[in-house]
C-alpha positions in Angstrom: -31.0 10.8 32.4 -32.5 7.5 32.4 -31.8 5.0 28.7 -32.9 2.1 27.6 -31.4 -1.2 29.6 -30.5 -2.0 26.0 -28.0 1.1 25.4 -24.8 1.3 26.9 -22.2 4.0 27.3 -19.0 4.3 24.9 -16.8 3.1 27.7 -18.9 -0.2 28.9 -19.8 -0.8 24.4 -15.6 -0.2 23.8 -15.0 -2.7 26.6 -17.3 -5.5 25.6 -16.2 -5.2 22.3 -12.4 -4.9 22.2 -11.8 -1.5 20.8 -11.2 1.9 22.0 -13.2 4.6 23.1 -11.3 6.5 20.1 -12.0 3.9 17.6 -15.2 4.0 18.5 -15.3 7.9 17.8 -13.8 7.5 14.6 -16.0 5.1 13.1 -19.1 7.5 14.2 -17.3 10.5 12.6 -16.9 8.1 9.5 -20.2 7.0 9.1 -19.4 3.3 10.2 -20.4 2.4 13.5 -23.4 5.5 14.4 -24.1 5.4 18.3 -27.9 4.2 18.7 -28.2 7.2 20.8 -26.3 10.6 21.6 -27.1 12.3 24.4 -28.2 16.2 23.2 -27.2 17.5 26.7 -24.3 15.9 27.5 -22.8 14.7 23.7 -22.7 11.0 25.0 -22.5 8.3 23.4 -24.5 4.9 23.7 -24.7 2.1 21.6 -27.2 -1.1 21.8 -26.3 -4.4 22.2 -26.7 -5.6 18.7 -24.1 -3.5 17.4 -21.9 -5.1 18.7 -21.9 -7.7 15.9 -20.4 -5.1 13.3 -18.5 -3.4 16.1 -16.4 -6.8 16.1 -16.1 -7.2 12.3 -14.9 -3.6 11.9 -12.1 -4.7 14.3 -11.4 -7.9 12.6 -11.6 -6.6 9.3 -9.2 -3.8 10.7 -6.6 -6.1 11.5 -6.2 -7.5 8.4 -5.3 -4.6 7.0 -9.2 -3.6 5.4 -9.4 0.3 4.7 -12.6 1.5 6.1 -14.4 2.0 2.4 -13.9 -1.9 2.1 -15.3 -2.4 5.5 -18.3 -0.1 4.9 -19.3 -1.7 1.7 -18.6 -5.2 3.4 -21.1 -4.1 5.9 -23.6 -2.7 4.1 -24.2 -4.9 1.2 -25.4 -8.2 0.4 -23.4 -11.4 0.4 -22.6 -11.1 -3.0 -21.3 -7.7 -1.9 -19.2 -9.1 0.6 -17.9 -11.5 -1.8 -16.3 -8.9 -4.0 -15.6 -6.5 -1.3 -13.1 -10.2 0.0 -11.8 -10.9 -3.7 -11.0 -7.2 -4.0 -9.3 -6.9 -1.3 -7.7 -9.9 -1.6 -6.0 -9.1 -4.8 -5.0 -5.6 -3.4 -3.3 -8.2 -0.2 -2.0 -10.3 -2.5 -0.3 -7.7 -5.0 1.0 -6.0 -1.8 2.7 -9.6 -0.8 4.3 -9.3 -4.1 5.7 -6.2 -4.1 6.9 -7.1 -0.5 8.6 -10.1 -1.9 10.6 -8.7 -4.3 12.0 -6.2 -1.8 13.0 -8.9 0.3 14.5 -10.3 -2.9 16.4 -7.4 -3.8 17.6 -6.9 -0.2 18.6 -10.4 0.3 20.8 -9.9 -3.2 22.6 -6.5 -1.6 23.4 -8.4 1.6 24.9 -11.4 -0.7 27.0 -8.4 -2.5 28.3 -6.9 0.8 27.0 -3.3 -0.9 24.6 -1.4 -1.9 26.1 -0.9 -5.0 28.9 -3.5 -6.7 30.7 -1.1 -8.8 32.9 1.8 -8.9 32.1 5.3 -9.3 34.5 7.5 -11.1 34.3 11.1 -11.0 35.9 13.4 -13.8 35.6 16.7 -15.2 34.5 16.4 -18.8 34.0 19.1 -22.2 30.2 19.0 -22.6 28.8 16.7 -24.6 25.3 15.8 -26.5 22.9 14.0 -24.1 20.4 11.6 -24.9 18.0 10.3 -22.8 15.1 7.4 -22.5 13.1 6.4 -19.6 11.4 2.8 -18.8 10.1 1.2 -16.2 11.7 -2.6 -14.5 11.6 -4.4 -11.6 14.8 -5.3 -9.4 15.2 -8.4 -10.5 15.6 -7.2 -14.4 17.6 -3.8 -13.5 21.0 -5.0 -14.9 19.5 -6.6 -18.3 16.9 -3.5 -18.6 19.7 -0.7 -18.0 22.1 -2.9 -20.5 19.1 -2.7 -23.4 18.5 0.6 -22.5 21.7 2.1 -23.1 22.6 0.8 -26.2 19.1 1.8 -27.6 20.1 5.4 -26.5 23.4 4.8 -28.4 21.6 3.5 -31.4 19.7 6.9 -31.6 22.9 9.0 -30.8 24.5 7.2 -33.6 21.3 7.7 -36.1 21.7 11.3 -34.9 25.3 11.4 -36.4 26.6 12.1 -33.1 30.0 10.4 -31.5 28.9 7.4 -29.1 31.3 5.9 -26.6 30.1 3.4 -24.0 32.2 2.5 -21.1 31.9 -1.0 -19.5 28.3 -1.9 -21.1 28.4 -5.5 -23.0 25.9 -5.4 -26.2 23.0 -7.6 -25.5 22.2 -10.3 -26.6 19.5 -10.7 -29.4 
């Protein structure tokens, strides 16, 4: 079957542009990057010349870490689309970074102590006892003084609740 001198076949297209023949796939399957032509006979794929202008971007964009609904919106909108597509994205990156910093953080603070965790564990059999209990949310870097707070604001309530309270090894916070 002759095409057009302007088409050409998934393998020569992935070439020119960088990508593989299985990226190339996916982005069709996706919606992203739609051959100019398939082939009804043999199911092959061709692509024309000027696509591969977004076949480039999608790889770019790719590498830094775009998800394809990001890509397909920076693709098919205007430039103010683009814009908040990038300043999306950008705060998603940048959030990311964060969170990645703070794991560094909090690794670079067990390697200082030598171990994962720089206190003793004691086990004991003991009678039962009345349980309280209170969740919360913190970050590494405010484990200790959260944990501290939180525990004596469970021992307010088990006091409240005429209850014995003893605490082991917690200082009272400061207020």
């Amino acid at each position: 079957m002759s095409h057009d001198a302007n088409l050409m076949p998934i393998g020569r297209f992935a070439r020119a542009v960088r990508l593989s023949v299985k990226a190339l796939r996916h982005y069709d399957e996706e919606g992203l990057l739609v051959p100019a032509l398939v082939d009804r006979q043999t199911g092959y794929r061709y692509y024309a010349r000027d696509q591969a202008r977004d076949a480039v971007m999608i790889a770019m964009l790719r590498s830094l870490d775009l998800p394809l609904a990001a890509i397909r919106a920076a693709l098919a909108g205007s430039p103010r689309d683009l814009a908040s597509v990038i300043a999306r994205e950008t705060e998603r990156l940048t959030a990311e970074l964060e969170q990645r910093r703070r794991a560094l953080r909090s690794l670079e603070r067990i390697a200082r102590a030598g171990a994962l965790a720089p206190y003793a564990i004691a086990v004991r059999d003991e009678p039962a006892h009345f349980v309280a209990r209170l969740s919360g949310t913190t970050t590494p870097e405010r484990l200790v003084e959260d944990s501290t707070a939180w525990v004596w604001a469970v021992m307010e309530e088990v006091a409240r609740a005429g209850r014995p309270a003893r605490v082991f090894g917690f200082p009272r916070p400061r207020r």
